[in-house]
C-alpha positions as CSV (number, residue, x, y, z in Angstrom):
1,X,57.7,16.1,39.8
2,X,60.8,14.5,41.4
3,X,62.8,15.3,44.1
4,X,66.0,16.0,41.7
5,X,63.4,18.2,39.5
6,X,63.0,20.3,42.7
7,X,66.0,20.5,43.7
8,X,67.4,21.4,40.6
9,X,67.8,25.9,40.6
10,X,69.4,27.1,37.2
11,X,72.6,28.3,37.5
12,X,72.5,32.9,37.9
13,X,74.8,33.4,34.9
14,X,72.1,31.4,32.2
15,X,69.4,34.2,32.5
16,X,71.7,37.1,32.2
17,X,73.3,36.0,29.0
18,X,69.9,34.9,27.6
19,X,69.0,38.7,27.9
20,X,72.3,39.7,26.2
21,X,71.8,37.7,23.4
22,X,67.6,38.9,23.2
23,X,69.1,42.6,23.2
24,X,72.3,42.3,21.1
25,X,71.3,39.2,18.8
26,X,67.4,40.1,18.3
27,X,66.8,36.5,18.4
28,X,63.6,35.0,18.0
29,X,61.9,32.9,21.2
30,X,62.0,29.8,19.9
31,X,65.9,30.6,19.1
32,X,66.1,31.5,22.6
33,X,64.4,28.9,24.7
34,X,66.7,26.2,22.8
35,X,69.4,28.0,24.2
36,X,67.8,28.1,27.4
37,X,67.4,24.1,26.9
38,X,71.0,23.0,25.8
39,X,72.2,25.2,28.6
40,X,70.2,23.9,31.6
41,X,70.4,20.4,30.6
42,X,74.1,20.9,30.6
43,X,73.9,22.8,33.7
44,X,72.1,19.7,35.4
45,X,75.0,17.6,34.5
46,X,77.3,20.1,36.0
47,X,75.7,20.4,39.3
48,X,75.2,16.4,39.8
49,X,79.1,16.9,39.4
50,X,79.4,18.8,42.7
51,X,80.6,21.7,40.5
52,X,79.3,25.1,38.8
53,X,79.1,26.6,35.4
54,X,82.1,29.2,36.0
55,X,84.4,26.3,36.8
56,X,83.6,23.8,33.8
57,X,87.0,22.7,31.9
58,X,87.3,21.3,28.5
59,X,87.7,17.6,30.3
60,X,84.1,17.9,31.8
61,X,82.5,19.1,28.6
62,X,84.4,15.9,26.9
63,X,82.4,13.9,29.6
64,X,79.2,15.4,28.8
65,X,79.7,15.1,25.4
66,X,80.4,11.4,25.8
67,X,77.2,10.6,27.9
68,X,75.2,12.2,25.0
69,X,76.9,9.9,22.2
70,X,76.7,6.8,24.0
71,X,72.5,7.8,25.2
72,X,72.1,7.9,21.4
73,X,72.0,11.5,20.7
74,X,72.0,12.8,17.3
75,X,74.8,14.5,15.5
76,X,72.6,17.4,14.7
77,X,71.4,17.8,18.4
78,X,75.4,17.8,19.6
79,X,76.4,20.4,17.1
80,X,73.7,22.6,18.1
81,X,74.4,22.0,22.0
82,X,78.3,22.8,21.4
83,X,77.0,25.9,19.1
84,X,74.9,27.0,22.4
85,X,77.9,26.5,25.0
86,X,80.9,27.9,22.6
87,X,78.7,31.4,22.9
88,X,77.7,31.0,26.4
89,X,81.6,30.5,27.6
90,X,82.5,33.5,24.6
91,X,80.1,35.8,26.9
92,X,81.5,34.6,30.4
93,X,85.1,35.7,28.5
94,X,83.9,39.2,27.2
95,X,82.5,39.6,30.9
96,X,85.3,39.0,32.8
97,X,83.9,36.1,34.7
98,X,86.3,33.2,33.3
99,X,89.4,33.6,31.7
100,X,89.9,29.8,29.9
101,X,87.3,29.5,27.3
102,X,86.6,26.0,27.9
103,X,85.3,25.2,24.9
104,X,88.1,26.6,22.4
105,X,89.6,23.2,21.8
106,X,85.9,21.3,21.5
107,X,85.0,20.6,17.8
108,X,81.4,19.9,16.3
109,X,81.0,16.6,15.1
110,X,81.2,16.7,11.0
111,X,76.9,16.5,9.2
112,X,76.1,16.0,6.2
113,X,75.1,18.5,4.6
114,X,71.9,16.9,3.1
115,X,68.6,18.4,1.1
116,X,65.2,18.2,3.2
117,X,62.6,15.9,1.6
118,X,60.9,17.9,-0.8
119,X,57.7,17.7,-3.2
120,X,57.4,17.0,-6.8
121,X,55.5,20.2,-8.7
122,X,52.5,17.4,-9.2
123,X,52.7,16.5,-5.4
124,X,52.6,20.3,-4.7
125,X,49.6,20.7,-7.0
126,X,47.8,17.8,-5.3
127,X,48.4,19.1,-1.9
128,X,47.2,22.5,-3.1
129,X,44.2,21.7,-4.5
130,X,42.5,19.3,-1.4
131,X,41.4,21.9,0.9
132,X,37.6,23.0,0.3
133,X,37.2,26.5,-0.3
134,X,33.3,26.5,0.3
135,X,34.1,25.7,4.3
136,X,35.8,28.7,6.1
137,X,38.6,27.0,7.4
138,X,39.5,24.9,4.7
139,X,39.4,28.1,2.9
140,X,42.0,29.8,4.9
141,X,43.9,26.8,5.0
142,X,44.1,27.1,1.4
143,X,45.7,30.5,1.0
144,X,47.6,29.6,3.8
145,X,49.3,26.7,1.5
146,X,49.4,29.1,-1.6
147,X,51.4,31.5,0.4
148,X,53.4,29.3,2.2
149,X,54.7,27.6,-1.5
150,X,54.6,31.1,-3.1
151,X,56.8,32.7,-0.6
152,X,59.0,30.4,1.1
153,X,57.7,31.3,4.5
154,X,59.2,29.7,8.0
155,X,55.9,28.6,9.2
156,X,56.5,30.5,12.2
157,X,56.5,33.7,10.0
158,X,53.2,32.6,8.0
159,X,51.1,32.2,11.2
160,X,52.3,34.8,12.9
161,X,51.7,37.6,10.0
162,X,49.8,40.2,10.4
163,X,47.1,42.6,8.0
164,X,49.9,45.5,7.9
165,X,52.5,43.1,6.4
166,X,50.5,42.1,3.4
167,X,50.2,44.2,0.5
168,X,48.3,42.6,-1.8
169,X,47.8,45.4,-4.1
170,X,51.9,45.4,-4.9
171,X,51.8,41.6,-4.4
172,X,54.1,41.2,-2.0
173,X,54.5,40.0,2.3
174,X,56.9,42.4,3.9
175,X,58.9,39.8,6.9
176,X,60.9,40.3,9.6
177,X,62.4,37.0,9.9
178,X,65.5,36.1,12.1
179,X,67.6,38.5,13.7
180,X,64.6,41.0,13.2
181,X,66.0,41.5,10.0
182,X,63.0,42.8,7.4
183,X,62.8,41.3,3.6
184,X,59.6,41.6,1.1
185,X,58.9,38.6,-0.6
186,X,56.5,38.5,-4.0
187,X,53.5,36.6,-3.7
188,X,52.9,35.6,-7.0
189,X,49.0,35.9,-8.8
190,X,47.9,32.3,-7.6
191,X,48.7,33.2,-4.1
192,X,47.2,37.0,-4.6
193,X,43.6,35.8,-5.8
194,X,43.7,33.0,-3.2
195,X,44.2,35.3,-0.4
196,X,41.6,38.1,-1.5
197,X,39.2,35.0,-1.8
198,X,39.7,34.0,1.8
199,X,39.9,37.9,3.1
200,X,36.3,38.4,1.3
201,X,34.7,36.1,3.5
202,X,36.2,33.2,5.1
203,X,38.7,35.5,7.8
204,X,35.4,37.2,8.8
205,X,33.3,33.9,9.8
206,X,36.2,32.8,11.4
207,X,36.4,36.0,13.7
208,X,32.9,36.1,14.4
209,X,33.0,39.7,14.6
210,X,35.8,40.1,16.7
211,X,39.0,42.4,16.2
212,X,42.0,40.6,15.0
213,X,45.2,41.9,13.2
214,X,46.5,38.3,12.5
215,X,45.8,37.2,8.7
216,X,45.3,33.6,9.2
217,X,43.3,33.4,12.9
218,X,42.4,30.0,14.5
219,X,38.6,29.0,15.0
220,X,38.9,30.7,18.4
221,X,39.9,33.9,16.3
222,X,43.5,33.9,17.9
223,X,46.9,33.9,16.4
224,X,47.3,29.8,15.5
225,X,50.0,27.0,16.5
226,X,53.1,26.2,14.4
227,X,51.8,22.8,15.5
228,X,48.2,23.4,14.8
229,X,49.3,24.5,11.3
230,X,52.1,21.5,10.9
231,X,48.4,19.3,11.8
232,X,46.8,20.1,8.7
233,X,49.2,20.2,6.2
234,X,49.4,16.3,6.9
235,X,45.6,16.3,6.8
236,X,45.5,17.8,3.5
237,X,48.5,15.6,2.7
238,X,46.8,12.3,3.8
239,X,43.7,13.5,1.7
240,X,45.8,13.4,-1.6
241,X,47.3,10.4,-1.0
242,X,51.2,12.3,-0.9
243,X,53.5,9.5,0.6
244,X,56.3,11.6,1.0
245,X,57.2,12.7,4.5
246,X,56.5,15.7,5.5
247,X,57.9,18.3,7.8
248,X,56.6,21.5,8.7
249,X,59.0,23.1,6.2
250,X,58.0,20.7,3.5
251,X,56.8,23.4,1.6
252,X,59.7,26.3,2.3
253,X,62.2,23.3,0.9
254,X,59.9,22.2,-2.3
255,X,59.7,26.4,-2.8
256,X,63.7,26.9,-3.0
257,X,64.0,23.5,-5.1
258,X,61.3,24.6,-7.7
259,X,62.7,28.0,-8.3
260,X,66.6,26.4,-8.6
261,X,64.8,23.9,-11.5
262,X,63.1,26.7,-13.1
263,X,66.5,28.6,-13.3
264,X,66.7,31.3,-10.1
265,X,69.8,32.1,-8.9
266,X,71.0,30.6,-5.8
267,X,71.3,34.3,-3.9
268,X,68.4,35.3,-4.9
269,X,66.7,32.4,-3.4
270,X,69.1,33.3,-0.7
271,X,67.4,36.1,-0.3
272,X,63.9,34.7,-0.2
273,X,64.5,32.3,2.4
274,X,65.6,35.1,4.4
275,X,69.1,33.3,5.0
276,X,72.0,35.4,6.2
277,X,74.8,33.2,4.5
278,X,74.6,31.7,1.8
279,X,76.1,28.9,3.0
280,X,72.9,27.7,4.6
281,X,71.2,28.2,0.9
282,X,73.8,25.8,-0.4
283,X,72.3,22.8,0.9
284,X,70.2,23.3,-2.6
285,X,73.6,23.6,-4.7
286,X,73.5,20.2,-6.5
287,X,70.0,20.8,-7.0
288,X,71.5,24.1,-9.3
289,X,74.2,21.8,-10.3
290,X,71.8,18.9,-11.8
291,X,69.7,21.8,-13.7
292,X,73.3,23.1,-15.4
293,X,74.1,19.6,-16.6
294,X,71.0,18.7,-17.9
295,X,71.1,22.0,-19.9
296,X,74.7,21.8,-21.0
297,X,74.3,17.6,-22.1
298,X,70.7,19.3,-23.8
299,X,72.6,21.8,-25.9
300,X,76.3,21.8,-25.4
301,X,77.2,20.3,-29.3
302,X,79.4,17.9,-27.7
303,X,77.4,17.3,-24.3
């Protein structure tokens, strides 16, 4: 560790207004900690300019701002940053503390608003198919997949769901996704059989006896890794030869774009993905858009 690691104490205002925002917001962890991130890297760059959070002005954000762009720092990682300061300096308002919101004049730099890489329905079948079902956790990795593709599921929600949220019976995953808020999502038959498959036999070895209320344990019989999961999706990817890259939401994205093709309406996938605005679901509009035209050139008489 170096000396400026050491030396470095967070800043007492950053804790407090991480538990207003876990109280008030019902944010999830990972949510959290990359507040907790953007704000103490900021707060780094504060202190090494002799001064503290209270007293930032819009001039010294503009610096810091600066040093990211010209490090190399994405557009994607500076919105996000502004998005986590903007409500940091909204709370130090409401609570009295400052009475300039430093950041009312600072504008996110302009994305593009473009569709995550995504799998062809063949692709999807491929990837699907590779996992073997006689070995126990190839076999959960399986119904894993099937879910994942059937539901739309963050993968965060997938490994972290337990017995109680799966009816399998009414065919459906009952989640509470961000900002605790609760949806029930159908599972669809493929997904159905492939789960009772796994729950005959394979969760069992896997437990080795032991009491567990998460559906899809590890080999150690605990709940698994996002990143343990993200590993063997681009096992089974590797396996069937898929060339397209992959992200851990691969399968969330190909979910939303297959249901758009196949006619859905863009809130109800809305409100499969669990998205509070719909203006996050319309990163798949054009998707909706290229279906319509297709359909009116296919049978509009002068299309």
């Amino acid at each position: 560790m170096t000396s400026s690691q050491q030396e470095y104490q967070i800043d007492p205002l950053i804790e407090p207004f991480l538990d207003d925002l876990w109280s008030m917001k019902g944010l999830s962890d990972n949510t959290l900690q990359a507040y907790r991130s953007d704000l103490c890297h900021f707060d780094r760059f504060v202190q090494s300019q002799h001064a503290a959070l209270i007293e930032v002005d819009a001039v010294l954000v503009r610096e810091y701002l600066s040093q990211r762009f010209d490090t190399g720092f994405a557009k994607s990682s500076s919105a996000r940053l502004i998005s986590s300061l903007r409500r940091f300096y909204q709370y130090l308002v409401a609570k009295k503390r400052i009475a300039i919101d430093p950041m009312a004049m600072i504008k996110p730099p302009k994305l593009a608003r473009t569709l995550p890489d995504s799998l062809s329905e063949a692709d999807v079948d491929r990837l699907l198919s590779e996992p073997n079902v006689d070995e126990p956790i190839e076999c959960r990795d399986r119904a894993m997949l099937e879910l994942l593709y059937a539901s739309g599921l963050r993968v965060s929600e997938l490994v972290g769901l337990t017995m109680d949220q799966l009816s399998l019976r009414q065919g459906v995953v009952r989640i509470v996704g961000k900002g605790s808020k609760e949806r029930l999502v159908p599972l669809g038959e493929m997904a159905v059989t492939e789960i009772e498959q796994y729950l005959a036999s394979a969760r069992f070895e896997l437990l080795k006896g032991n009491s567990s209320d998460v559906v899809f344990p590890s080999k150690r019989g605990t709940m698994m890794t996002r990143q343990t999961f993200w590993h063997r999706i681009k096992l089974y990817a590797l396996r069937a030869g898929i060339a397209v890259h992959l992200s851990p939401h691969t399968l969330r994205h190909a979910f939303a774009t297959h249901l758009l093709n196949h006619g859905a309406d863009l809130r109800v996938v809305q409100l499969l993905l669990g998205h509070s605005d719909l203006s996050t679901t319309q990163i798949y509009t054009h998707v909706a858009k290229a279906r319509l035209a297709k359909l009116h050139q296919a049978h509009h008489p002068r299309g």
